[in-house]
Backbone bond lengths (Angstrom), bond angles and torsions (degrees), N, CA, C in turn:
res aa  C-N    CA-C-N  psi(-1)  N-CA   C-N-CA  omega(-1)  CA-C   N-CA-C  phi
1 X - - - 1.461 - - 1.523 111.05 -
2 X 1.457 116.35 -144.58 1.702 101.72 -177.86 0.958 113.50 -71.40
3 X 1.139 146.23 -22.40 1.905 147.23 164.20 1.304 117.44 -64.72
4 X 1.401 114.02 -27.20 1.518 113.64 174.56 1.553 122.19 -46.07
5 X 1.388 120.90 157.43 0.897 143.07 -166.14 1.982 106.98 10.04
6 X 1.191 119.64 -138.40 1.360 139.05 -167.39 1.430 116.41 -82.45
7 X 1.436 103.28 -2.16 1.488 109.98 -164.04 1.962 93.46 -110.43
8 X 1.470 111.88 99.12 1.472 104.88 161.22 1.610 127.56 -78.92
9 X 1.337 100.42 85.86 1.563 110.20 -174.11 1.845 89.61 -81.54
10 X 0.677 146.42 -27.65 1.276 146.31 161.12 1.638 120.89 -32.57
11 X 1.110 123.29 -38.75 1.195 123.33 -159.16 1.535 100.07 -88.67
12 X 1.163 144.64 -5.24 1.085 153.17 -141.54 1.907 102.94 -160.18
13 X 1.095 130.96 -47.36 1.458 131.79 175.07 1.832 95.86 -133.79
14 X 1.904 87.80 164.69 0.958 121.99 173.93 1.321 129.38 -107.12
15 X 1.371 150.49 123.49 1.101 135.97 -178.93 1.497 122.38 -77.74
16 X 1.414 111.07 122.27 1.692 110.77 176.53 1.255 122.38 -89.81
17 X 1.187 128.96 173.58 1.402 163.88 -165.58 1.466 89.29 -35.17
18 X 1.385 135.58 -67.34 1.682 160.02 -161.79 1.105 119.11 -84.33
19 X 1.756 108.10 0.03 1.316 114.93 -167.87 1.660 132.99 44.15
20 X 0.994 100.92 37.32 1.680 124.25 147.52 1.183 115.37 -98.00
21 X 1.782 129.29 142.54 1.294 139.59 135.70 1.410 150.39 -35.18
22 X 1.069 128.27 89.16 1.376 138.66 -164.58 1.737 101.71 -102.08
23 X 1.488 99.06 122.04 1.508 113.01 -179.72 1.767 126.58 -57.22
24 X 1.398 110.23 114.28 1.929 80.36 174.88 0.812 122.14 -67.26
25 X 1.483 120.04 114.48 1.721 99.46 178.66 1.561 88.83 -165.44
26 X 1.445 98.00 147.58 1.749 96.77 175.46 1.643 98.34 -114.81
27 X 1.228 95.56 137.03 1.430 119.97 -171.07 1.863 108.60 -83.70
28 X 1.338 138.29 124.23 1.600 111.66 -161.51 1.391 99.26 -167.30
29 X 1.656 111.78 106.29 1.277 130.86 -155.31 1.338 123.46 -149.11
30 X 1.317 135.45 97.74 1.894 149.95 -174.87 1.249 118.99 -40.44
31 X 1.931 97.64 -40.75 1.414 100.01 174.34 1.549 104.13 -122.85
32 X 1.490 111.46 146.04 1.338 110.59 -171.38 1.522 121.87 -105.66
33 X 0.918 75.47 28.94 2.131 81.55 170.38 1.439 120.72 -69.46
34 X 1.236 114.18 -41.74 1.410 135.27 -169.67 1.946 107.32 -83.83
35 X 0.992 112.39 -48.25 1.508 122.10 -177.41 1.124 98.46 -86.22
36 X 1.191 153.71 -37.80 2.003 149.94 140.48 1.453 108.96 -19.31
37 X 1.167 119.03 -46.99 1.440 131.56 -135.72 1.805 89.65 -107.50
38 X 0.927 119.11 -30.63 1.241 125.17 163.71 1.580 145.65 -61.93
39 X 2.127 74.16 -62.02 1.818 91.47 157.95 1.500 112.15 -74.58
40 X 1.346 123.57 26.07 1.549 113.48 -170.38 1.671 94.92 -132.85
41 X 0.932 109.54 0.12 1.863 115.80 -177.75 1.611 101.56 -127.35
42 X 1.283 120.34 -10.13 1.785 128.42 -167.64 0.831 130.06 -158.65
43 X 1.746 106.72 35.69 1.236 124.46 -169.88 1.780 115.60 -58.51
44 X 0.956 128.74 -21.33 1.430 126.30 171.05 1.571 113.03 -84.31
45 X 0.827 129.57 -42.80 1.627 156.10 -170.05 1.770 107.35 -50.08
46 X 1.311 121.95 -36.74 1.421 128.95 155.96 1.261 142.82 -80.15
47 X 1.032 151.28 151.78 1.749 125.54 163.61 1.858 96.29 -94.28
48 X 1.404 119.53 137.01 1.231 128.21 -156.31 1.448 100.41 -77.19
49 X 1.235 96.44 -23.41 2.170 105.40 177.14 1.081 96.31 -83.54
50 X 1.399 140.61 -2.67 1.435 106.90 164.39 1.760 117.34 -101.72
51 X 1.191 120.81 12.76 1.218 124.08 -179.33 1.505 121.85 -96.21
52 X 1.496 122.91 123.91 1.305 113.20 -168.86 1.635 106.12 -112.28
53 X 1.446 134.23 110.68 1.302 119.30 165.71 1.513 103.90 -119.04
54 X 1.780 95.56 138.98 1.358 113.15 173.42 1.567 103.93 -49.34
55 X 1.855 95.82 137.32 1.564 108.09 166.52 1.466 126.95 -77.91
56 X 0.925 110.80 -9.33 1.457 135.05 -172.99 2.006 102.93 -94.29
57 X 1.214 103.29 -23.41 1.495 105.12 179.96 1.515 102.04 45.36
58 X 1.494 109.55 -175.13 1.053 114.10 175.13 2.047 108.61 104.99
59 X 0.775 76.90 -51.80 1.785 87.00 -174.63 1.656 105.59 95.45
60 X 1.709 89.51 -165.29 1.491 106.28 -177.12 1.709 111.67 -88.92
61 X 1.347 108.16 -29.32 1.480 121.48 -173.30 1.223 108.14 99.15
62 X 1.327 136.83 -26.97 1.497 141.21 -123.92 1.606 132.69 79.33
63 X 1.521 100.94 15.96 1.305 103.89 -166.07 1.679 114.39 -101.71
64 X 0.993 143.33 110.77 1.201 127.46 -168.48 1.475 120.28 -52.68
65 X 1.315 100.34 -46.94 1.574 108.70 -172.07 1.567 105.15 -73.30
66 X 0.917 120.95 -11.60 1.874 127.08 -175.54 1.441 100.96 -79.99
67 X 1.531 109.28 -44.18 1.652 123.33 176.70 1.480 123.09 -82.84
68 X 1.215 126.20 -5.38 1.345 149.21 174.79 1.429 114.45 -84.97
69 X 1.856 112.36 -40.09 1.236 122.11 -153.87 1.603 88.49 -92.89
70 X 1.268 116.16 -31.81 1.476 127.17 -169.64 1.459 111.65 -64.45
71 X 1.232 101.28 -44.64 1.402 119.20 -157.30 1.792 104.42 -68.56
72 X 1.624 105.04 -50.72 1.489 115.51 171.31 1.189 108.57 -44.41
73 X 1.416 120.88 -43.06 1.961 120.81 -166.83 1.664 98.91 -48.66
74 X 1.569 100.44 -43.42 1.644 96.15 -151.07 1.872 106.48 -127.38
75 X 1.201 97.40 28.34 1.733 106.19 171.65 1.523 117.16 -47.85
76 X 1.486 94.49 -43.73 1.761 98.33 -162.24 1.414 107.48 -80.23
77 X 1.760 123.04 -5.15 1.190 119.58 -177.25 1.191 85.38 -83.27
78 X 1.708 126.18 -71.77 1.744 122.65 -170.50 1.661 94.97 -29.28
79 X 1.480 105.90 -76.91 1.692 89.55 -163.62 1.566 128.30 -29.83
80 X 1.358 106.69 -42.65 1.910 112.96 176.13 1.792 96.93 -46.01
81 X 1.432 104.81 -59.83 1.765 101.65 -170.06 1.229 99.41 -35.05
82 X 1.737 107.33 -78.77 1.192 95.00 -162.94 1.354 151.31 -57.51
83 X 1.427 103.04 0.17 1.445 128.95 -168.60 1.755 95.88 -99.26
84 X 0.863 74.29 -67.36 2.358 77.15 171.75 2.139 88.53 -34.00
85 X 1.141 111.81 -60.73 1.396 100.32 -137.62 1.995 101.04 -89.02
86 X 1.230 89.37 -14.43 1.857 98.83 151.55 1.135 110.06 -30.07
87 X 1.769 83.56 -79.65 1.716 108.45 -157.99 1.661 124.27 -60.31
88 X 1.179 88.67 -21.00 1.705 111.50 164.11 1.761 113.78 -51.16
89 X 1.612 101.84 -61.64 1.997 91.77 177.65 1.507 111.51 -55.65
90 X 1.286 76.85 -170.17 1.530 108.51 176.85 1.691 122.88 -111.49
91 X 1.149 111.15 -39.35 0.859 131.48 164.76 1.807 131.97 -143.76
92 X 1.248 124.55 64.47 1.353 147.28 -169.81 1.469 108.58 -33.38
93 X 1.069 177.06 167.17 1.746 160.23 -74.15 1.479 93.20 116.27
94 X 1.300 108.76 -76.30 1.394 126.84 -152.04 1.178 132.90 168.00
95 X 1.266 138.31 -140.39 2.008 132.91 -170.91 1.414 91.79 -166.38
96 X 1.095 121.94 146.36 1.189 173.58 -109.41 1.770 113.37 -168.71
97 X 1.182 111.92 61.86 1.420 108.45 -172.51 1.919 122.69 -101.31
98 X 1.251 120.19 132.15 1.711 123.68 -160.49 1.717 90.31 -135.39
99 X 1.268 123.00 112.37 1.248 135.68 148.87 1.399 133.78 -104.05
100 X 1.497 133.10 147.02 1.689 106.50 166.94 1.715 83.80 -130.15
């Protein structure tokens, strides 16, 4: 399975219930068009607890301070993710972070 042989599929996914691979990764987005549109074409492909979309929708606009102000409302939920999904390895390295 992911520990098998030479190949650390582990370090990067988790194995589920069905024995498929599920990515670590927390998914974390203001406006939800994009993370909808995803879970709606790949619906197995995520774990649904790791996806965060603002309730407020809407997005940032491009505005920093719009996305700043947002972000404070709901930090301590991201933090739980990421802390849930810590505690999940085995041995944690580091993160892997991709924004646009």
């Amino acid at each position: 399975f992911a520990t098998q042989g030479t190949d650390r599929k582990d370090v990067f996914f988790y194995q589920a219930d069905d024995d498929h691979y599920v990515p670590r990764a927390l998914l974390l987005d203001l406006e939800p068009r994009v993370l909808t549109n995803l879970n709606t074409e790949l619906p197995k492909l995520f774990n649904p607890e790791n996806v965060f979309i603002s309730k407020e929708g809407g997005g940032a606009g491009n505005n920093w301070a719009v996305g700043y102000e947002s972000a404070e409302k709901v930090h301590e939920e991201i933090m739980e993710m990421i802390d849930r999904e810590a505690d999940g390895s085995e041995s944690l390295e580091g993160f892997v972070l991709a924004h646009s």
